[in-house]
N, C-alpha and C positions, 0 to 999 in steps of 0.2 A: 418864708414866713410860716407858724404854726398855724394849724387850722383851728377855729372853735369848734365842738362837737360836743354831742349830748348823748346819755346813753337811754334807749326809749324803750320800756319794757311795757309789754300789753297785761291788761288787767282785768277785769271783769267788776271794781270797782276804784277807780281810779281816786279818788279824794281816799278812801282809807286807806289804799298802798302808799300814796304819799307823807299819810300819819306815820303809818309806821316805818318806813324808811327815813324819816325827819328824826323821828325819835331813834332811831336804831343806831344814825349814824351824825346825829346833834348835828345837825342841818335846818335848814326854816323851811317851809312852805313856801314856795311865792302866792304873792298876792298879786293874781290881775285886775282887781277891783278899779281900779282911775281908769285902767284900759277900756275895762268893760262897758264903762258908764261912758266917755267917749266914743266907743264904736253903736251901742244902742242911741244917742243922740243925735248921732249925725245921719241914723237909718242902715250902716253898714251891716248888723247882725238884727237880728228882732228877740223878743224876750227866751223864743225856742231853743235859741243856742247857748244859756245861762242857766245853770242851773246855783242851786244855795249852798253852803255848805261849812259846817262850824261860826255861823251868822256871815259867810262873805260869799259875796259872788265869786265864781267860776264858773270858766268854759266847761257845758257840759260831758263828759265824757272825755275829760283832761284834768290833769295836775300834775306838779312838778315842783320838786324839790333842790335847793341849790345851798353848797357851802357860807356858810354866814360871813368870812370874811374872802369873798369873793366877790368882784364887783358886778352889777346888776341896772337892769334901764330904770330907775324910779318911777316911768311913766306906765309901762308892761311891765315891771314886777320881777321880766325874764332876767336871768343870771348870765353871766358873760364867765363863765368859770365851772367847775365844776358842779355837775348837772344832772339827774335826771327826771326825765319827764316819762309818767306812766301815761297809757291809753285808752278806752277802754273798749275790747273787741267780743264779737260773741262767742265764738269757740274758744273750747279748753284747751288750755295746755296739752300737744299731743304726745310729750316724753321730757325726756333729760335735757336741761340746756344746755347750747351748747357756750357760752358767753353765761358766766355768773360774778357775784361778788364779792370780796373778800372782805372781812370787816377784822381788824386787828385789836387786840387788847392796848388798853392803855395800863395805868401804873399799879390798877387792880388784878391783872392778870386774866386769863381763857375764862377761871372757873367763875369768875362775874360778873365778864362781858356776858360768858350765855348764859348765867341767869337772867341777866338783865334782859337780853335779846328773848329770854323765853316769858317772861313778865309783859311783854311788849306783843307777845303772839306769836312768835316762831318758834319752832317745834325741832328738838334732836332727832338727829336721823343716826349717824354714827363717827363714831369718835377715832381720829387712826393720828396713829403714834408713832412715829418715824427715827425715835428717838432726837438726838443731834439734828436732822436732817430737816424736822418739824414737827410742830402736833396741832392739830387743831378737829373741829367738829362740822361734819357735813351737817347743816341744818337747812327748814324749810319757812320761806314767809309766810305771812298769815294766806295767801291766794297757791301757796304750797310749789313757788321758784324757790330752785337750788341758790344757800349760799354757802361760805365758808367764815368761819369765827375761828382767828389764828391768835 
């Protein structure tokens, strides 16, 4: 049997990594709001572990973003599918990753996915041409993780 798994990239602000990777790759945010408001009720977390964020609660120093047609708990918001949840840690980034992600054109092609991906905050780094074999553009997210736009 397959395993579930999540892919967890550390961030330094976690809710707007998650904006932009929602929007980059038309995905949703979850929402742990019902969680939230049952775990504060019953005493399990206290207000310190919530923070607000585009009018909803979240775990502070978390968010996570997951495929819209992917199934998901209703009650914690969490995705049973394709997934990732950012972190948020204090130290910088210390180099090159070595685990990035691909994000592929749809029916408008490279040159308007990375417009679009640079409207949205990531930034061209460089562009390589492989002819036949590929082409696509090393770019960087708004918190400045490698990815690729094929």
């Amino acid at each position: 049997m397959a395993l579930h798994w999540k892919l967890v990239i550390d961030a330094h602000n976690a809710p707007a990594l998650a904006d932009f990777w929602a929007a980059a790759l038309e995905y949703e945010v979850e929402d742990p709001g019902a969680l939230i408001e049952r775990l504060l009720a019953a005493g399990h977390i206290d207000a310190e572990a919530v923070a607000e964020h585009n009018g909803r609660r979240i775990f502070r120093g978390y968010a996570a973003v997951r495929h819209p047609d992917d199934p998901y708990d209703e009650v914690s918001g969490v995705g049973h599918g394709r997934r990732l949840l950012f972190q948020e840690v204090p130290e910088d980034k210390p180099g090159k990753n070595r685990l990035h992600i691909d994000v592929h054109a749809g029916s408008g092609g490279l040159d308007d996915l990375v417009a679009r991906l640079e409207s949205l905050g990531a930034t061209r780094v460089r562009e390589v041409d492989n002819g036949p074999a590929g082409h696509w553009w090393i770019m960087l997210d708004p918190e400045g993780n490698e990815f690729c736009a094929a």
